[in-house]
N, C-alpha and C positions, 0 to 999 in steps of 0.2 A: 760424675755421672750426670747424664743429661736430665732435667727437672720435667717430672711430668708433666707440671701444670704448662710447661713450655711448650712441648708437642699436643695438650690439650687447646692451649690459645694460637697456638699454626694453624692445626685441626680446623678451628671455630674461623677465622678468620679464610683459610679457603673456602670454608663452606657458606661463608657469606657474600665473598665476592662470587662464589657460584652460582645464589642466589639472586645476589642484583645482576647478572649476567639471562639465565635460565629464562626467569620472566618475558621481559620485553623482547629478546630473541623469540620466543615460541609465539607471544603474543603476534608480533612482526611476522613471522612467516604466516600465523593462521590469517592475517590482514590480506597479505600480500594472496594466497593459495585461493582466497574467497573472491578479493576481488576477479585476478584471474578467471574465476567457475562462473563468474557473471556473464562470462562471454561464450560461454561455452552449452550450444543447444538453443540458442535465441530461436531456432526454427523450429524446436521439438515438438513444440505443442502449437494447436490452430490461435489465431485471435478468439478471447471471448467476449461476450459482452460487449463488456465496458469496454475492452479494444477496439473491438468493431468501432464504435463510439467514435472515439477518436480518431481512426481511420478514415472517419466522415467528416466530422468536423476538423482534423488537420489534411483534407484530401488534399495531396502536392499537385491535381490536374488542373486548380483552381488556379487563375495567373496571375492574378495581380495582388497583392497585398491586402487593399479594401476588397476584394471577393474573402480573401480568407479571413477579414477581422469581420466582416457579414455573417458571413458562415459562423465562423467560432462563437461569437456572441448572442447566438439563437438558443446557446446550453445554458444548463443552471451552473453550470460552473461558469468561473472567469476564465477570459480565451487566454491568457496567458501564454498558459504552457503549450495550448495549441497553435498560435501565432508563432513559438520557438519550435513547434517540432514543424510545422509546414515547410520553415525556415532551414532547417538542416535537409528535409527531405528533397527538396527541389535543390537545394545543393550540392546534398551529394548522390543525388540519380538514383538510390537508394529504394530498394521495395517495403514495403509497411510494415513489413514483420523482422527485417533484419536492422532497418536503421531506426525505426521507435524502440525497439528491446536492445538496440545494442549503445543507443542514446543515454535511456536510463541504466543501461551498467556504466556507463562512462561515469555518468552523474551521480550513480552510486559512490564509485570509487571515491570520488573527489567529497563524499558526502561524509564518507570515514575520516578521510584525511582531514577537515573541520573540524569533527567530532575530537579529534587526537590534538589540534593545534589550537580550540576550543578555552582550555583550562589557560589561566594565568602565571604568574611566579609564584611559583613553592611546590607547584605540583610535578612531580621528576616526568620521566619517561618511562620507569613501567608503568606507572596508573592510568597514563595516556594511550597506552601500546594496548593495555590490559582492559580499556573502556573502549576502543577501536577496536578491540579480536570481541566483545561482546557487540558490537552495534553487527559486525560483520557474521556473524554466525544467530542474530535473531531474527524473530517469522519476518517482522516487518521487513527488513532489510531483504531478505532471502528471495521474497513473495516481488517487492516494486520494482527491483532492480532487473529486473526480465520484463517487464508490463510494459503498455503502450498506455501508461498513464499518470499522471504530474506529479506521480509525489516521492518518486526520487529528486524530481526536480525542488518539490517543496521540503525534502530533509535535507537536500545541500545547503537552501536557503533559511533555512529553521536553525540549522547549525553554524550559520553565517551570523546572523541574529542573537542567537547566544555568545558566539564570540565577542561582538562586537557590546553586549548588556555588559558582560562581566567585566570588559575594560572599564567600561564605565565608572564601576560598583571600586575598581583600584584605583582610581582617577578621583572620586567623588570620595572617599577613607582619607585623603592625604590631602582632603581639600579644596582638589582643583573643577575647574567645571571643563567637563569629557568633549568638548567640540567635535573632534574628528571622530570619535567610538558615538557619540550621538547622530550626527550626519548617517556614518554607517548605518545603525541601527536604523534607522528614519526612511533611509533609501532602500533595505534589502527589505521592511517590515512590507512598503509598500508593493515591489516590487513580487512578493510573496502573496501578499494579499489579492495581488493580480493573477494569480496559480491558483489559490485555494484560500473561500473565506474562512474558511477554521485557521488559518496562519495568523488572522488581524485580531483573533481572538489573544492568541498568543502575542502578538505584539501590546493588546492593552494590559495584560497583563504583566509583563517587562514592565511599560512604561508604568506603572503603579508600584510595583517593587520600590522600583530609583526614587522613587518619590522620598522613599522613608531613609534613603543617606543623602539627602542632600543640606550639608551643613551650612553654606549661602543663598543670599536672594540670588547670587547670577548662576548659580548650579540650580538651584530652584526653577528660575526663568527659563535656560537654557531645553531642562525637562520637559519642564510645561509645554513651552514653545513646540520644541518636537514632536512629542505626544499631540496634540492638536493637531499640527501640523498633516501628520500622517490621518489623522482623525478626520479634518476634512475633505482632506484628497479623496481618503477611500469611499467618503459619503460623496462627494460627485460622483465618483466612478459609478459608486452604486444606483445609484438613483439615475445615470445616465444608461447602465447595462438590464437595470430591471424594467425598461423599455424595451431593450431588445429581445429577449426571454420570452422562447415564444410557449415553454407550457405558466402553468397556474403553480405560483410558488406556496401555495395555499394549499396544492390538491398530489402532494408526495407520497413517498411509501414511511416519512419519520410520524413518528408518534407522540403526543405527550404524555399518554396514562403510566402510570404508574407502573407497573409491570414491563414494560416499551422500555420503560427510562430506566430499571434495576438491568434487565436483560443486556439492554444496549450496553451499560458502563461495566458489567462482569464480564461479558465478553470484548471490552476492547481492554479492559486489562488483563485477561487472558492472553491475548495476542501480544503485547507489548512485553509480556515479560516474560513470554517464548516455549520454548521447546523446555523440555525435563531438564535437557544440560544446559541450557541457560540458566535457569532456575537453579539449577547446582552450584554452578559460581558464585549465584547471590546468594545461597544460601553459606557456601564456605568461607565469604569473605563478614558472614553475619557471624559465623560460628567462630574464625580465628578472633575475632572481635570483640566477642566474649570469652574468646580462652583469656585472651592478654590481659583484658581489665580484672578477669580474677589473679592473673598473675601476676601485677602488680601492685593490689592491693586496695584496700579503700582508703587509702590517703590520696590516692594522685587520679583524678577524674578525667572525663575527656576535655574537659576546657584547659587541662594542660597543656595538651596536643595540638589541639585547634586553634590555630591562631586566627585574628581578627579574619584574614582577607577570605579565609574558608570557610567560614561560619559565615561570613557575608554573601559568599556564592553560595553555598547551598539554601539561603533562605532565597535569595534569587530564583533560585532553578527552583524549589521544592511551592514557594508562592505563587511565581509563575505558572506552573501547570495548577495546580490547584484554582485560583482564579480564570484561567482561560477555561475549566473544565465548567465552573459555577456561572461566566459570562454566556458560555454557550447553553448551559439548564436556564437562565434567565430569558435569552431569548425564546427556545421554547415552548418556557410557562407564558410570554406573557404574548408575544408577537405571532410566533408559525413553529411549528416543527422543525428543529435541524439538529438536536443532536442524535446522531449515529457510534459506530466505532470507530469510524475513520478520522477520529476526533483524536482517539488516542497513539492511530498512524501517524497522525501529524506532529504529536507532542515526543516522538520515540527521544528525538533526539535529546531534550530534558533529562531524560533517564539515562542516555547515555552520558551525557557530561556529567552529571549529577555523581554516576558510577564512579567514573575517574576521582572526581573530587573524597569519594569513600572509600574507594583504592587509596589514595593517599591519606588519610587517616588514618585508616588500618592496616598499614604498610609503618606507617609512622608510630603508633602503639605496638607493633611485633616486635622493635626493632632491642635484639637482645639476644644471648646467647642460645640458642634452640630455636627461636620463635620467628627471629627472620628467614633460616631456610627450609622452618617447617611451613611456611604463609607460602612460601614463591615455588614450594614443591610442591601444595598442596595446590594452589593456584593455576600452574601451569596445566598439570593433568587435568585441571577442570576446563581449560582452555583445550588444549588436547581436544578432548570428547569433542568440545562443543565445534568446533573446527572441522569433524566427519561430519556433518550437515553438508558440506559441500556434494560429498557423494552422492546427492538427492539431486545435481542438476544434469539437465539434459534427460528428465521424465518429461513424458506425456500427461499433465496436469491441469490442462483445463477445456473446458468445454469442446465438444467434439464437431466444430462444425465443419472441421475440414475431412473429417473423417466419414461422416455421413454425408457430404459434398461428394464425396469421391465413387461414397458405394451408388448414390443417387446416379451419378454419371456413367457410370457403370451399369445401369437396366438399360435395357433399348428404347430408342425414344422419346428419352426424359429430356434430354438437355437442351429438346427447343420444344417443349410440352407446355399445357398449364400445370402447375405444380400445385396442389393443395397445402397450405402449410399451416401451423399453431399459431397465432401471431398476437400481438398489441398496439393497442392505438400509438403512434409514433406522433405526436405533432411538429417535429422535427421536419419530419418527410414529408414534404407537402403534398405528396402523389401517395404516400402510405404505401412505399414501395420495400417490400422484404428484398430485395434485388441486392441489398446496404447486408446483409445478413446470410441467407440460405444463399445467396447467389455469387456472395462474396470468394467461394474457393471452385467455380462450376465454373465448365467451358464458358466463354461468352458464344451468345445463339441471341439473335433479334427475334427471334421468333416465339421467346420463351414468355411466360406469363402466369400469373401469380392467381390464386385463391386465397385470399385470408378467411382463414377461422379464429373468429375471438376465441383465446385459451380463458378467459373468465367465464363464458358460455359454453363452452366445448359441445355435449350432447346436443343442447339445443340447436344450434348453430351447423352440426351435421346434418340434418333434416333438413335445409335452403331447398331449393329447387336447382339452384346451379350446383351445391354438392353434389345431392342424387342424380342430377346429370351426368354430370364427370364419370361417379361410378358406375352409372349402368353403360355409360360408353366404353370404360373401361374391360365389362364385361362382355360386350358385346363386341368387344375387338375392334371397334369404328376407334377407338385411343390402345396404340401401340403400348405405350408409359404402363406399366403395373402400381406403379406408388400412387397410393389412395391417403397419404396421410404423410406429412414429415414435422417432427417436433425437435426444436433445441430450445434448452434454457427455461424447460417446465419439466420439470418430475411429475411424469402422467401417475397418479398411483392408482389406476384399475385402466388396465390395456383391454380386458376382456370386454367393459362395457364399449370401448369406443367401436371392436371388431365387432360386437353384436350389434350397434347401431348401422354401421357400414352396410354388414351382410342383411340387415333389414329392406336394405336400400333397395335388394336385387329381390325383394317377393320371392324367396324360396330358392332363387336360381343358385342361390349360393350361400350355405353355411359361415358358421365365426369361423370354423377351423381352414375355411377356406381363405383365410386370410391370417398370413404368417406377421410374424411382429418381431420385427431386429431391434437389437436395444443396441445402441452403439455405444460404449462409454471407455475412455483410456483408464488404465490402470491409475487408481488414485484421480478420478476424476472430478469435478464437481457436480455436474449434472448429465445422464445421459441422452444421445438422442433419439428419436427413435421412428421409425418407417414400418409402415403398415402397408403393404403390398399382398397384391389378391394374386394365387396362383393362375394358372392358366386353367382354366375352366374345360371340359368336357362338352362333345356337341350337345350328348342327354341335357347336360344341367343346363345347354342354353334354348332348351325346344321351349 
């Protein structure tokens, strides 16, 4: 008769090869289904912001290269990434909204694929496949890879930079000193730091890890050397770009008090470690984690497990962000304000490799009758979930200005009128022209022309002389245009006082209710916009 234990260990053994199967398949496709949804919807929503932004500073009508490193180099950022996007867009004839969002999905993709080729030897391909379906289904990733802004460009290179550290760190264990994973490191650090200075954080950070394996003076040297290296470049660059910088890097919206600096760091680790079902995965792969170590007892610890070369990256990857987060609190205790959350956008990538490197640990403690294809069943469905995230692309999600563009164009009038608008001092714009802004999705009309209202003054600032102009012209039908007001990217929070300031304007001739108030805002939106338009007036009300 056939031996049960025999149909018991078939049993176990399909259900294991099902398991090292199961994984990185589901992994794999949710990689692959995400990447894909990057491309899909790039038009859904208007530029915001910070798009707009960049649409200014990487403008492709600019011709020559030094107009666009001019241009570019007037921001607080480094022109970098806008030097590369002006670049793709004057080449490929491309409009602002299809070829910058569909740039960074490119850069996305390619930003996964690091992240997964990232780990060194001993780490399989579920942990890599399983740290690629998480980088691919988190906010960060979800949120940049649709934006007209650098920092999918700077997680391709973030993830560039961690590759190239951990060679190092296998290089520098066995002795030798890393030349070519140093060079890399050295050239992608800088080359980063020329995208975003929160990257050169991350870079000193790296270069101080390597410090503590280096078991020769020419591994020593070699460090050194690079580290500096990269260290003085970016102090030229810097000191030559903080000429060009035309606001006050002294006079931002970062903060150093206290409460600034808790807020700031809860909320970008909120963001970095995502949605519920991200946070589920790491929560499952915490949990199988500790199933295994009680199930195999307190004789056999994780230093069983963990061989030298993994225990060496993960104090990499976990010192690194730690230190880049403590270099950027350093700076702005002692020097200016700069740490934000985008601190922690920048560092995602850390976490993801990091992931991978704890997938394989805890993939490597499962490994045993029950517990490996209860890890890669439990795993996958946590994958799964996180993978519907994709269904969230091709919403209407950010700022509305093409949508209150449209209604705006839409009253009679308007599209070669003066427009009254909410606005902020730009020193950017050396004409302080909203034109870059409210004008950006509106017919072109030469005729058309701008009112700024400081939005820090708001009421006051309705009261001008050329405000109450406008509106009693407006009343008086001498001005066709009904829009007495147009706001994006301030949350008015009392509309009624602005309508009763307005309807002041007219001495009687016209009540608040005589001026209606659209709030434009897409579903799941950031901030809505919003138009204050006076109805058509009666001859009584205008005797």
């Amino acid at each position: 008769m056939p031996d049960n234990n025999q149909f018991h260990s078939f049993d176990m053994t399909i259900a294991n090869r099902t398991s090292i199967v199961l994984l990185p398949t589901l992994s794999g496709l949710v990689i692959l289904i995400s990447c894909l949804g990057s491309f899909v919807g790039l038009d859904a929503s208007s530029l915001w912001t910070d798009e707009l932004f960049s649409a200014y500073f990487a403008d492709p009508t600019l011709p020559t290269f030094g107009e666009a490193l001019t241009r570019a180099a007037e921001d607080v950022n480094p022109p970098g990434y806008y030097l590369l996007l002006w670049a793709i867009l004057r080449g490929t004839g491309l409009d602002i909204e299809t070829g910058s969002r569909g740039f960074s999905a490119v850069l996305g993709g390619l930003a996964i694929l690091a992240v997964v080729v990232a780990p060194t030897k001993g780490v399989g391909t579920a942990p890599r496949l399983l740290a690629g379906a998480f980088a691919a289904t988190s906010t960060v990733w979800f949120i940049y890879t649709q934006e007209a802004r650098a920092y999918a460009f700077v997680l391709l290179l973030v993830a560039g930079m961690l590759a190239s550290a951990l060679r190092c760190i296998d290089d520098l264990l066995v002795g030798r000193t890393p030349v070519l994973p140093l060079a890399a490191l050295a050239l992608l650090s800088l080359v980063a730091g020329l995208s975003h200075y929160y990257s050169i954080l991350l870079a000193g950070g790296l270069f101080t890890i390597l410090l503590l394996f280096c078991r020769s003076f020419r591994a020593l040297a070699g460090v050194v050397i690079a580290g500096f290296s990269v260290l003085f470049l970016f102090l030229a660059f810097l000191i030559w770009h903080q000429a060009q910088v035309i606001i006050d890097i002294h006079n931002t919206w970062f903060s150093a008090s206290f409460e600034s600096l808790k807020h700031t760091t809860l909320y970008g680790l909120r963001r970095l470690i995502g949605t519920r079902r991200s946070q589920l995965m790491i929560l499952v792969l915490a949990g199988l984690a500790v199933w295994s170590l009680l199930a195999r007892g307190r004789r056999q610890s994780w230093a069983t497990f963990v061989r030298a070369h993994v225990a060496a990256a993960l104090l990499l990857l976990i010192g690194s962000f730690l230190l880049a987060y403590l270099y950027a609190l350093g700076v702005t205790l002692v020097f200016t304000p700069m740490l934000s959350e985008r601190l922690f956008t920048v560092l995602a990538p850390v976490v993801w490799v990091a992931l991978a490197y704890g997938a394989h640990v805890v993939l490597t403690l499962m490994n045993g009758p029950l517990r490996a294809p209860a890890a890669a069943m439990s795993l996958s469905l946590t994958v799964v979930l996180s993978g519907t995230m994709v269904l969230n692309r091709a919403k209407d999600s950010k700022e509305p200005w093409r949508h209150s563009a449209n209604a705006v164009a839409s009253f009679e009038g308007c599209t070669g009128a003066t427009l009254p608008v909410v606005w902020w001092e730009q020193p950017y714009f050396r004409e302080d022209d909203p034109e870059r802004f409210y004008g950006f999705y509106l017919p072109p009309n030469p005729d058309r022309k701008w009112l700024p209202i400081n939005r820090d003054d708001l009421l006051t600032d309705l009261v001008r002389p050329e405000v109450q102009a406008l509106v009693q012209d407006t009343a008086m039908g001498r001005r066709t245009c009904q829009l007495l007001l147009w706001s994006v990217h301030m949350r008015i929070r009392d509309p009624e006082a602005i309508t009763e300031a307005l309807a002041a304007t007219l001495a009687g001739k016209a009540r608040a209710n005589d001026i209606s108030v659209t709030i434009v805002n897409p579903k799941d939106g950031r901030s809505p916009a919003y138009l204050f338009v006076l109805q058509p007036l009666s001859a009584a009300d205008l005797r």
